[in-house]
KOLNU-116312 format. One record per residue (C-alpha): residue in one letter; y, x, z. Coordinates in nm, 2 decimals, always signed. Example, Ala and Ser with C-alpha at 12.3 -4.5 7.8 and 13.67 -1.06 7.14 Angstrom:
! residues 2
   rest        Y        X        Z
      A    -0.45    +1.23    +0.78
      S    -0.11    +1.37    +0.71
END
This chain:
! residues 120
   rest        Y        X        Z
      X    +0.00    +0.00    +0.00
      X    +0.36    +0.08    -0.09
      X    +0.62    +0.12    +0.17
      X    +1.00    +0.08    +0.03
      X    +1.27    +0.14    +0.31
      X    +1.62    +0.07    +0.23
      X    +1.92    +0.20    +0.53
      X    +2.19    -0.09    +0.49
      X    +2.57    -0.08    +0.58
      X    +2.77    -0.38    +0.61
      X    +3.09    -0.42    +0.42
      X    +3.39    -0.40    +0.60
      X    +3.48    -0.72    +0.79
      X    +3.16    -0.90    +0.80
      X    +3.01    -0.97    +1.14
      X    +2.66    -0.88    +1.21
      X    +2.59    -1.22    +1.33
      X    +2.65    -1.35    +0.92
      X    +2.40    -1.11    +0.83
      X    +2.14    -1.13    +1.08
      X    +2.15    -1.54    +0.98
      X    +2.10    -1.49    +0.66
      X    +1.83    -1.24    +0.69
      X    +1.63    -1.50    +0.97
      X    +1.73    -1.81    +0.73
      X    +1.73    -1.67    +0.39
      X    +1.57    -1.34    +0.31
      X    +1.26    -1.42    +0.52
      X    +1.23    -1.71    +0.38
      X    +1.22    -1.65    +0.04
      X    +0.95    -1.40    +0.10
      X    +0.65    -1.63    +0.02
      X    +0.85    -1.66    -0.34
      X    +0.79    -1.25    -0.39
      X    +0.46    -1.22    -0.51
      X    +0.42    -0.79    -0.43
      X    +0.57    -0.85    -0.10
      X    +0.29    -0.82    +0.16
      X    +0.56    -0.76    +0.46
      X    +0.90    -0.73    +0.54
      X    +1.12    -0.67    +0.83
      X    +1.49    -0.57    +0.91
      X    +1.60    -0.37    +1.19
      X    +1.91    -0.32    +1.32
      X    +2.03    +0.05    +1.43
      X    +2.21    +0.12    +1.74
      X    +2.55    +0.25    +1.62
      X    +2.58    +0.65    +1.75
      X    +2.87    +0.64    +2.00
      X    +2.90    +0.27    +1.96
      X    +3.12    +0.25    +1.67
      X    +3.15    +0.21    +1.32
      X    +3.00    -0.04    +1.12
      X    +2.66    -0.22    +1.17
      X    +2.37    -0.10    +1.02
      X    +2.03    -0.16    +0.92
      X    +1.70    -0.04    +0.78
      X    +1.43    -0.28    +0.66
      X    +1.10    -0.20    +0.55
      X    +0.94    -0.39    +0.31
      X    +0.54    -0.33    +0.21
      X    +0.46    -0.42    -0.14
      X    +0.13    -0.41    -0.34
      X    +0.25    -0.15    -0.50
      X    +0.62    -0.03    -0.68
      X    +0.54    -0.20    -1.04
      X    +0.48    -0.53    -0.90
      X    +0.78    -0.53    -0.68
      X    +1.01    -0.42    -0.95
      X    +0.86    -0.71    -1.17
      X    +0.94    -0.92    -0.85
      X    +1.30    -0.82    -0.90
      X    +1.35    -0.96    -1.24
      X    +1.27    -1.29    -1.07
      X    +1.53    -1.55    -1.01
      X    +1.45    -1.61    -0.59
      X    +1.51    -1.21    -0.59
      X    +1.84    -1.22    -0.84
      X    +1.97    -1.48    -0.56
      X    +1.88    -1.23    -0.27
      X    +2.07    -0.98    -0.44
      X    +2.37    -1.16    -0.51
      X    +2.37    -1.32    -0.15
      X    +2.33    -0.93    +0.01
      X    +2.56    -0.78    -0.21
      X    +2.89    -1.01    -0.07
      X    +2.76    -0.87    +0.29
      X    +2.62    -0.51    +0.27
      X    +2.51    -0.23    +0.11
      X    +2.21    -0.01    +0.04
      X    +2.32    +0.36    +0.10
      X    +1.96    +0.47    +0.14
      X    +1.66    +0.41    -0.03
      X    +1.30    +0.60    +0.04
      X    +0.93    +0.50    -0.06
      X    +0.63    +0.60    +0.01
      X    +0.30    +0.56    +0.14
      X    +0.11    +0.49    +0.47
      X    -0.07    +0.79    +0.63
      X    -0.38    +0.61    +0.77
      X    -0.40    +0.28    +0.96
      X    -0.16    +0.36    +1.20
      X    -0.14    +0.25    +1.53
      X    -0.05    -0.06    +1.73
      X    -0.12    -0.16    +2.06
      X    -0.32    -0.45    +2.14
      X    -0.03    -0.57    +2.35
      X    +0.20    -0.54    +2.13
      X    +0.34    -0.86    +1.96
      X    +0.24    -0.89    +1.60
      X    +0.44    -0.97    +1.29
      X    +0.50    -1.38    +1.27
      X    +0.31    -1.60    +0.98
      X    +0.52    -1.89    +0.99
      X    +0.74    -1.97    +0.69
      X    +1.06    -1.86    +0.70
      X    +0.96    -1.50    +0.87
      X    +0.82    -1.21    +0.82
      X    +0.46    -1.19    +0.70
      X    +0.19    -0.95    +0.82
END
């Protein structure tokens, strides 16, 4: 499996709480829509020294990079990106792939399955 991990900044003047709505209420959502997309998560980072503008990083696992770019030819993907783009900003973008499983503890609270969030 493919791993794509974009670092977001918002634009200047938008409040983190616009973002992280539309990110519970839109850009989950439309998940199920994205064929490649397997999971998908956004993260917000804690600002160093408690300023500047908000960021983010969200990590999305794909069945691999051809089938997500074919995703992004797709109209429920077009409307992501012309949602995001008003808000932030991609300044970084990495890929890659998973070394082994991983690990996770069996405590630890798993991705939900319900429409509308993240999938697992």
């Amino acid at each position: 499996m493919t791993f794509i991990v974009h670092r977001i900044r918002l634009h200047d003047g938008v409040e983190p709480e616009r973002f992280e709505s539309w990110v519970r209420e839109v850009d989950y959502a439309t998940c199920p829509e994205l064929p490649s997309v397997l999971a998908f998560a956004v993260q917000r980072l804690a600002p160093a020294g408690g300023g500047g503008p908000a960021e983010y990083y969200e990590v999305v696992e794909v069945t691999g990079r051809a089938d997500f770019e074919r995703d992004t030819r797709s109209a429920p993907f077009r409307r992501l990106v012309a949602d995001f783009e008003k808000m932030a900003s991609v300044v970084a973008e990495w890929s890659g792939e998973r070394v082994g499983p991983g690990y996770r503890s069996r405590g630890a609270a798993g991705p939900e399955t319900r429409a509308g969030t993240a999938r697992g």
